[in-house]
C-alpha positions in Angstrom: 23.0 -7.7 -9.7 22.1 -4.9 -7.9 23.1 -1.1 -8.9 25.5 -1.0 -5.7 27.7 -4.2 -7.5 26.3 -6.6 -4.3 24.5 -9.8 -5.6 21.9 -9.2 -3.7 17.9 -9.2 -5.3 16.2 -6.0 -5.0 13.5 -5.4 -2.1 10.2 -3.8 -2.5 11.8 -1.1 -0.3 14.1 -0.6 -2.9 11.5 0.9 -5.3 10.2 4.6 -4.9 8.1 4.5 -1.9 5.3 6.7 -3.1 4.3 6.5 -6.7 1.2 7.3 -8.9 -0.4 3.9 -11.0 -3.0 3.5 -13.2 -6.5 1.8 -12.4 -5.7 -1.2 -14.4 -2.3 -1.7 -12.4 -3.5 -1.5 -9.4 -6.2 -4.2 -10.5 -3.5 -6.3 -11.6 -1.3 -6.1 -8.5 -4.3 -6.7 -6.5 -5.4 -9.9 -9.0 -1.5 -11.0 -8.3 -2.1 -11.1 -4.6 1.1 -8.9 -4.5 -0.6 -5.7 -2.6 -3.1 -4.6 -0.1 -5.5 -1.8 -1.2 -5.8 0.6 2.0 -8.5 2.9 1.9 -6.9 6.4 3.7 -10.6 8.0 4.1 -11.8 8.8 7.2 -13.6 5.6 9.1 -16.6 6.9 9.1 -16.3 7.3 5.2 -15.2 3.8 5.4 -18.0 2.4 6.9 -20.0 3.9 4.7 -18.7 2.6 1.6 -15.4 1.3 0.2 -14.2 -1.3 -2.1 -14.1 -4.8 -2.0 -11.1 -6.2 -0.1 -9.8 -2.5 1.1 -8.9 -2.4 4.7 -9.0 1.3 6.6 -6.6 3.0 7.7 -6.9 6.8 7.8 -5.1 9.9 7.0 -5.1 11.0 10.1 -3.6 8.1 11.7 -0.5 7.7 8.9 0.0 11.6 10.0 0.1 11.3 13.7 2.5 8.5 13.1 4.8 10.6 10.8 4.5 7.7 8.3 5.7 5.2 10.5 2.8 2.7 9.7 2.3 -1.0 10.1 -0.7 -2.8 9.4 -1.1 -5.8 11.1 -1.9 -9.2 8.9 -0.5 -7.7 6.0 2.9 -9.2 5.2 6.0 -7.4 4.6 6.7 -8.3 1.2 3.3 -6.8 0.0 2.8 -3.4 -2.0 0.4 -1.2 -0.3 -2.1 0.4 -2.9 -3.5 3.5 -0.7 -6.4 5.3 -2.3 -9.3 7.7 -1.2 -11.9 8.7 -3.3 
């Protein structure tokens, strides 16, 4: 049951929306299928190099859009792992 008493189950928007994880967790929700890694890097950074499976979606462009973000293809029910290194 959920904390508000309804009998609903909880959504992935009920969880914090912005948390640090560790390497290994990350690997395992990738491994899962349950996320999408997002590499926030500039494109050109991107291009250059990224890792395997990350799509790109910069900085920048999560800015300009005050947060408000959707990335196509990715389904709703999916955790999205951002990262820049």
């Amino acid at each position: 049951m959920a904390p508000d008493g309804n009998d609903r189950m909880a959504a992935p928007r009920d969880l914090p929306a912005v948390r640090q994880m560790s390497v290994a967790e990350a690997h395992a929700l990738l491994a899962s299928g349950g996320s999408v890694l997002v590499d926030t890097r500039s494109r050109n950074l991107f291009d250059n190099a990224h890792a395997t499976g990350a799509i790109s979606l910069p900085l920048s462009e999560i800015e300009a859009a005050h947060g408000a973000i959707t990335l196509d293809g990715v389904p709703p029910d999916r955790l999205i792992l951002l990262y820049c290194a």
